[in-house]
C-alpha positions in Angstrom: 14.2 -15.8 8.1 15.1 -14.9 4.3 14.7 -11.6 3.1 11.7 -10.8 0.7 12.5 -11.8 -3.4 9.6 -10.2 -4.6 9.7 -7.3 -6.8 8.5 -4.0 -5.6 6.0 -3.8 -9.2 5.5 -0.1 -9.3 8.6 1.7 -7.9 8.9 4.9 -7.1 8.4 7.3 -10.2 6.8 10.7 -10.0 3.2 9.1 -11.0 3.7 6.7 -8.5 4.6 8.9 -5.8 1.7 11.1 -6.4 -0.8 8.8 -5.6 1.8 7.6 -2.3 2.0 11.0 -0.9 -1.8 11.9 -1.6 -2.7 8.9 1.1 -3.5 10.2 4.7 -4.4 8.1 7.9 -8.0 9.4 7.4 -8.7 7.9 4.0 -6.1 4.8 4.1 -6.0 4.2 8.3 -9.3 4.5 8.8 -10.2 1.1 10.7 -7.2 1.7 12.7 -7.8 5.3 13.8 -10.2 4.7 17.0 -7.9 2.0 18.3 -4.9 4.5 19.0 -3.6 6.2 22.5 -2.1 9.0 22.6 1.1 7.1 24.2 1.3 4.2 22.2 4.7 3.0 19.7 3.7 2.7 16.4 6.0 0.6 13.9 4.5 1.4 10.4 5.7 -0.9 7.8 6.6 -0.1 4.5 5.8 4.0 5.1 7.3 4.9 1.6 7.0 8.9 1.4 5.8 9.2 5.2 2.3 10.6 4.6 0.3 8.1 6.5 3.6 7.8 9.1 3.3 11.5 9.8 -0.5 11.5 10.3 0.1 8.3 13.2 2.7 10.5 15.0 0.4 13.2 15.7 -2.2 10.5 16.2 0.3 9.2 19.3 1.6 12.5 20.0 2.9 11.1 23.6 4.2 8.3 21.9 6.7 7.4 19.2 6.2 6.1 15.4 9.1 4.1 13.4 9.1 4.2 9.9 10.4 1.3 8.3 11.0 0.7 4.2 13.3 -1.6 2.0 14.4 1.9 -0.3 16.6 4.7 1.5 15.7 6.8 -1.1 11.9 6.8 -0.3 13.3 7.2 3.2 14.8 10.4 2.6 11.1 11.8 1.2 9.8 10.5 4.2 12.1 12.2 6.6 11.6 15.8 4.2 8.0 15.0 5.3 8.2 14.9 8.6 10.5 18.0 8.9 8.2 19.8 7.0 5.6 19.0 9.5 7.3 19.9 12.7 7.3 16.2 14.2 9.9 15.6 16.8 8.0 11.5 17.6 9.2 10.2 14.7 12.3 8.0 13.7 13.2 6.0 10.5 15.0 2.8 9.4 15.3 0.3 6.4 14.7 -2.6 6.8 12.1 -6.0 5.3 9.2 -6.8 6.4 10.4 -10.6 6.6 13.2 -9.9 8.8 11.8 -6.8 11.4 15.4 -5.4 12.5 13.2 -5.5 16.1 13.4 -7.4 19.7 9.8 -9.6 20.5 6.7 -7.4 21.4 9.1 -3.9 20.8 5.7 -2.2 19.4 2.4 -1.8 20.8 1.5 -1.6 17.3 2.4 -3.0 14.0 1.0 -1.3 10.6 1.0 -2.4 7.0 -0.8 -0.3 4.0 -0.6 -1.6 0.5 2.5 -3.5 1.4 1.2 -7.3 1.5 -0.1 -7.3 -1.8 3.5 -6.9 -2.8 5.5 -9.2 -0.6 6.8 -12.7 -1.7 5.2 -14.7 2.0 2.0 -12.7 3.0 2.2 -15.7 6.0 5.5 -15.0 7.2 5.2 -11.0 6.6 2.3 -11.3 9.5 4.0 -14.0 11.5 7.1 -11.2 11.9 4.5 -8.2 12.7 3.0 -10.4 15.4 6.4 -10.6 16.7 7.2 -7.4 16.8 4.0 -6.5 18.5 3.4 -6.6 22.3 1.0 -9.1 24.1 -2.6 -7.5 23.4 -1.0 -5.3 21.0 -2.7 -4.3 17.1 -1.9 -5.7 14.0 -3.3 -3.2 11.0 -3.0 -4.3 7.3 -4.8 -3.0 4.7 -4.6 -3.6 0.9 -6.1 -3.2 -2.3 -8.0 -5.8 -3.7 -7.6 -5.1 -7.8 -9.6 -8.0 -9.3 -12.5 -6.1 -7.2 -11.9 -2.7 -8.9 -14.9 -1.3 -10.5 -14.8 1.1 -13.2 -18.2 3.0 -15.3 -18.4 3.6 -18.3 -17.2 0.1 -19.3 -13.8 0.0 -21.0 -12.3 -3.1 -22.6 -9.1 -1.1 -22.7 -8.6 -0.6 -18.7 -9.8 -4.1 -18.8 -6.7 -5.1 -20.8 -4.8 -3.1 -18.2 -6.1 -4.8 -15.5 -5.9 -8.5 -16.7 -1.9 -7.5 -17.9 -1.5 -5.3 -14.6 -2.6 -8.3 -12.6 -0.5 -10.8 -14.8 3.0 -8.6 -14.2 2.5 -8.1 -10.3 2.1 -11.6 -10.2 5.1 -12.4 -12.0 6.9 -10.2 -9.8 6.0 -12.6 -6.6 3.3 -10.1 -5.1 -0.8 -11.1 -4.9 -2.8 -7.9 -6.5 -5.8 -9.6 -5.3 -4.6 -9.1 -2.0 -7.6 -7.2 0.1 -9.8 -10.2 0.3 -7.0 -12.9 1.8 -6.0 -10.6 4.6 -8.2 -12.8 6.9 -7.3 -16.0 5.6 -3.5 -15.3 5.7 -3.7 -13.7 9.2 -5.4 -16.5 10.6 -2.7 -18.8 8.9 0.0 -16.8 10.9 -1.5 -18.0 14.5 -4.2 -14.6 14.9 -7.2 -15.6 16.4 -9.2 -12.4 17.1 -9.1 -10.9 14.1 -11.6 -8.0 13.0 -12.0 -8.2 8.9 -13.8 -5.0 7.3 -13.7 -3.4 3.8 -12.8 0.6 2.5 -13.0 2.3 -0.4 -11.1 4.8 -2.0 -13.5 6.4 -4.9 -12.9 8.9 -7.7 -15.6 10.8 -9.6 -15.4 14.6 -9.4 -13.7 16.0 -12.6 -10.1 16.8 -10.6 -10.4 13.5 -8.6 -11.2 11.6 -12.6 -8.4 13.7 -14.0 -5.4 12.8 -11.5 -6.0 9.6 -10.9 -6.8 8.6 -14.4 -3.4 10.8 -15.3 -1.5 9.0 -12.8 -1.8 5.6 -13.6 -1.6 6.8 -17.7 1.7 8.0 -16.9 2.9 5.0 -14.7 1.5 2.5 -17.5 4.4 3.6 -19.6 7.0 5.7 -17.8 7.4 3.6 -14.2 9.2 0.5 -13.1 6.0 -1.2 -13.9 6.2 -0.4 -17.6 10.2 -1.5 -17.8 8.5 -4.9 -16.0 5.2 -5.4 -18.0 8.1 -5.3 -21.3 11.0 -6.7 -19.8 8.8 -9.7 -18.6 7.3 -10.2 -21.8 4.3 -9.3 -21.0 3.0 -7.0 -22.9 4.5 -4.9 -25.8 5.2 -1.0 -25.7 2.4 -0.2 -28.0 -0.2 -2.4 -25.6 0.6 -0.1 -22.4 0.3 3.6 -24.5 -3.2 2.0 -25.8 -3.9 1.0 -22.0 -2.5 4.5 -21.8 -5.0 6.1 -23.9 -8.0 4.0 -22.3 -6.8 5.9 -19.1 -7.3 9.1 -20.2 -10.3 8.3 -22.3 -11.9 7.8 -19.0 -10.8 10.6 -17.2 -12.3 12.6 -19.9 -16.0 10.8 -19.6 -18.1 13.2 -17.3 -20.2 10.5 -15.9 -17.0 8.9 -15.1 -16.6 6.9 -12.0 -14.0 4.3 -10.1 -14.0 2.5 -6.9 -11.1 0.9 -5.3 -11.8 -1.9 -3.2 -9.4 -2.4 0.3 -9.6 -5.7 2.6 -8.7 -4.8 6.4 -7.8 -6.5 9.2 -7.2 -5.2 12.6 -5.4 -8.7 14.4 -4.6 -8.6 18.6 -1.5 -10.0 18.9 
């Protein structure tokens, strides 16, 4: 099986990575969370900084976790991460999601977050989990569905971002709109009992407006994403500082509000 040609669309810059490492398996993991034993192997997918990784091994504390992404240097957080948190269930490797460096059914389960959405063959990406995963074993994916975000007050400048944000990801091989296909596409790699449900992440408070409005300012014109957006003809620099300024024009609102929209599916292999 190839190895994935999409483009990673957002990188790993600072603004990027504080929105990674703020992710826990309590408000990204959720629908997975009552499924887990205390001695099961975890293989989690595309861990980037380790966050969510780190939160699964103490989930499985009698068992082991695996965390597997395409970039050694986001490896290299991840590890600092674990460290930090005393975990001795816990190993790394690189690798793509397309071609699982594993044996058939080597993991009881197989976890994906925000990783679909960026990969060239969705399809084959779950067709290579299943493999992985044992008999009777768990499939998790979850991922953002960004047509679906919702934002108040009403902003035709973060709707500018998010028709061009859209437009580059796409252009870069991924599917932003991924949450709501996670069904379709895991029935399309051979899953038959497949439990589809929904999440939200949701930001409001005056800190929670602030950093995530400041977060995606910053990436709109200082990440990978920005170099893209240009490089790709997308968009010029002056369009991403004004979607920059839209960004911070609604962190400042007070009756502010934004709700991310995630599709799940939980798939027994």
């Amino acid at each position: 099986m190839p190895q994935d040609q999409a483009v990673y669309t957002h990188g790993h810059h600072a603004s990027v990575l504080r929105s990674h490492t703020w992710r826990t398996a309590a408000n990204s993991a959720a629908y997975l969370i009552g499924s887990l034993r205390p001695d099961m192997s975890v293989l989690d997918v595309g861990c980037g900084p380790g966050t969510i990784t780190a939160d699964l091994a103490e989930l499985v504390p009698q068992g082991t976790v695996t965390g597997l992404d395409r970039e050694p240097g986001i490896l290299d957080r991840a590890r600092e991460t674990v460290r930090a948190r005393g975990l001795g269930n816990v190993d790394f490797a690189q690798g793509d999601v397309l071609q699982l460096p594993y044996p058939d059914g080597a993991f009881d389960v197989v976890h994906a977050h925000q990783v679909l959405q960026h990969v060239s063959d969705p399809v084959a990406a779950l067709t290579e989990m299943r493999r992985v995963c044992r008999p009777g074993g768990l499939v998790a994916a979850r991922d953002a569905d960004y047509a679906a975000m919702t934002w108040f007050p009403e902003s035709a400048g973060l709707d500018r971002w998010l028709d061009l944000y859209r437009r580059v990801a796409r252009a870069n091989g991924g599917e932003p709109d991924a949450g709501r296909k996670l069904k379709s596409w895991a029935r399309q790699a051979g899953f038959t009992r497949i439990t589809a449900t929904a999440s939200t992440w949701c930001f409001a408070s005056e800190e929670e407006r602030e950093w995530w409005g400041g977060l995606w300012a910053e990436r709109t014109v200082a990440s990978t994403y920005a170099d893209r957006a240009v490089a790709g003809g997308h968009a010029e620099p002056r369009d991403l500082r004004d979607a920059a300024a839209a960004w911070h024009e609604w962190s400042a609102a007070e009756d502010a509000w934004f709700a991310v929209l995630h599709g799940e599916v939980l798939c027994v292999a």
